[in-house]
SETOR-578742 format. One record per residue (C-alpha): residue number from 1; x, y, z. Coordinates in Angstrom, 1 decimal, m for minus. Layout:
N
REC  num  X  Y  Z
REC  NUM  X  Y  Z $
...
//
This chain:
109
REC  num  X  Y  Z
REC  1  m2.5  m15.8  16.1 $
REC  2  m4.8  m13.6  17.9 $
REC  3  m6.6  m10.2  16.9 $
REC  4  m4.3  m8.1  18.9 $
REC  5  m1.1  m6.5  17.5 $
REC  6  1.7  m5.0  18.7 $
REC  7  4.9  m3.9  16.9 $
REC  8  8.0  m5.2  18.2 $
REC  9  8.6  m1.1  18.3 $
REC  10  6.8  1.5  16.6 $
REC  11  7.8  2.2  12.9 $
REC  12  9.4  3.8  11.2 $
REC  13  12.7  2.3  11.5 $
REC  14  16.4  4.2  9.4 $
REC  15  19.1  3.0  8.7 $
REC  16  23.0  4.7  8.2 $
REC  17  25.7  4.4  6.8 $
REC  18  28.5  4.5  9.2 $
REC  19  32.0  2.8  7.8 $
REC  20  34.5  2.0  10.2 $
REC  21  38.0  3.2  9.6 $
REC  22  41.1  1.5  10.0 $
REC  23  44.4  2.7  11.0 $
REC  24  45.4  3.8  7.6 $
REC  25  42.3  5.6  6.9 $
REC  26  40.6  2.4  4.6 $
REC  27  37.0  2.6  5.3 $
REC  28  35.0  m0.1  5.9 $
REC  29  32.0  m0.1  5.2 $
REC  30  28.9  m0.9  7.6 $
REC  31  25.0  0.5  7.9 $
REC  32  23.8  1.0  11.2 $
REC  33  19.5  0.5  11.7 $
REC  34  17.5  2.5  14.2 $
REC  35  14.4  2.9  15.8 $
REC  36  12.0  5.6  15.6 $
REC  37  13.9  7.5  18.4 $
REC  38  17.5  6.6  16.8 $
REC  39  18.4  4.3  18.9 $
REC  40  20.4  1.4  17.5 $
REC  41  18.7  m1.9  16.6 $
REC  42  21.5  m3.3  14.8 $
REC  43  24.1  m3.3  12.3 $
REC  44  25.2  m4.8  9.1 $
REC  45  27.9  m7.2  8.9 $
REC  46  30.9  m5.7  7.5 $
REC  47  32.1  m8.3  6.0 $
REC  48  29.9  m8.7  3.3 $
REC  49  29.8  m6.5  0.0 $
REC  50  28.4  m3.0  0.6 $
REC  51  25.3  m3.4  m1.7 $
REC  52  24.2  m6.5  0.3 $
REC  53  24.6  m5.2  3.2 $
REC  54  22.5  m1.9  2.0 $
REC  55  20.5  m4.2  1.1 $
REC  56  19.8  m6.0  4.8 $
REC  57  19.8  m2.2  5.7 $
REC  58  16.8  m1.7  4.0 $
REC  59  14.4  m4.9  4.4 $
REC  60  15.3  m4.6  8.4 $
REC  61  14.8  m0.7  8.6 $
REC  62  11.3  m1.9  6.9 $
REC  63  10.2  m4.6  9.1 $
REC  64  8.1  m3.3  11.5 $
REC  65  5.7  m2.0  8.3 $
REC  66  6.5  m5.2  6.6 $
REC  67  4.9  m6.8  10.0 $
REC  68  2.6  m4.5  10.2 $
REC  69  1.0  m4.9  6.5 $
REC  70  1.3  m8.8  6.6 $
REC  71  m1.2  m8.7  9.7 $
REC  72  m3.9  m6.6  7.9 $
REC  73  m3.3  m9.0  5.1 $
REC  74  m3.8  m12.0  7.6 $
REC  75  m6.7  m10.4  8.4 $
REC  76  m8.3  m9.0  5.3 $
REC  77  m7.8  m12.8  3.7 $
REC  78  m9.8  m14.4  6.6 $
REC  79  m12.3  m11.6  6.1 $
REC  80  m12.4  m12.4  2.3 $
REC  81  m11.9  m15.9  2.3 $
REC  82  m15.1  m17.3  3.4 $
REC  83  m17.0  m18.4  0.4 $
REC  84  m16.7  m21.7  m2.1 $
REC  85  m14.5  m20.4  m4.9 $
REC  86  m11.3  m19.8  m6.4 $
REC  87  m10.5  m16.3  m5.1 $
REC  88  m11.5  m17.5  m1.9 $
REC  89  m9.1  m20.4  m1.9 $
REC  90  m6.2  m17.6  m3.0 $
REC  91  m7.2  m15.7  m0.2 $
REC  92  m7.3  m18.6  2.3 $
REC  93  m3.6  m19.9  1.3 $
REC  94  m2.6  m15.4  1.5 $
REC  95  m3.9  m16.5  5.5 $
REC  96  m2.2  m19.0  6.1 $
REC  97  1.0  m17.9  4.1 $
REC  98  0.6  m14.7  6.7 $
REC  99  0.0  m16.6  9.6 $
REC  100  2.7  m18.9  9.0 $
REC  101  5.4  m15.4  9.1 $
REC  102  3.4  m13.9  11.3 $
REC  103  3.7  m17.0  14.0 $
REC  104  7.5  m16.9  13.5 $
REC  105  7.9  m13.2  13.7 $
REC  106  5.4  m13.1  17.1 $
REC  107  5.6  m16.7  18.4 $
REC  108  3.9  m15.6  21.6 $
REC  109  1.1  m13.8  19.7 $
//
């Protein structure tokens, strides 16, 4: 991992609900997450119930700040983390705990 970070794209993300309707007017429905220029990222899968998938909606629509606060904890731990006790140890496992998402979120970082 190295001291530089870049968001995949620049936060904050949305998200939308946007059903589908059928033929006979059902709706279906589906949510629809964006960048910060409303562009689509993705969407949900339809086929699941509609609080999971406002669910997804909402943890993906949050990801780049989830990303973004998981580095300064991967950095405020190594910070912290440098002395012989307990706290230290918590703040050592935080690191690698972060550095462990952060390495599969930004494999090439």
């Amino acid at each position: 991992m190295t001291d530089t970070y870049q968001h995949p794209d620049p936060a904050p993300w949305s998200y939308e609900y946007l059903p589908y309707q059928t033929g006979d007017g059902t709706e279906i429905p589906a949510f629809r997450i964006n960048d910060e220029n409303g562009d689509p990222v993705c969407e949900t899968n339809e086929h699941v119930p509609l609080k999971t998938q406002e669910a997804t909606a909402r943890l993906i629509a949050a990801a780049p700040e989830l990303l973004a606060v998981c580095k300064m904890a991967w950095q405020l731990a190594y910070t912290l983390g440098d002395k012989d006790s307990q706290e230290s140890r918590d703040l050592f496992a935080l690191h690698m705990a972060c550095d462990a998402v952060l390495q599969k979120a930004l494999p090439d970082s």
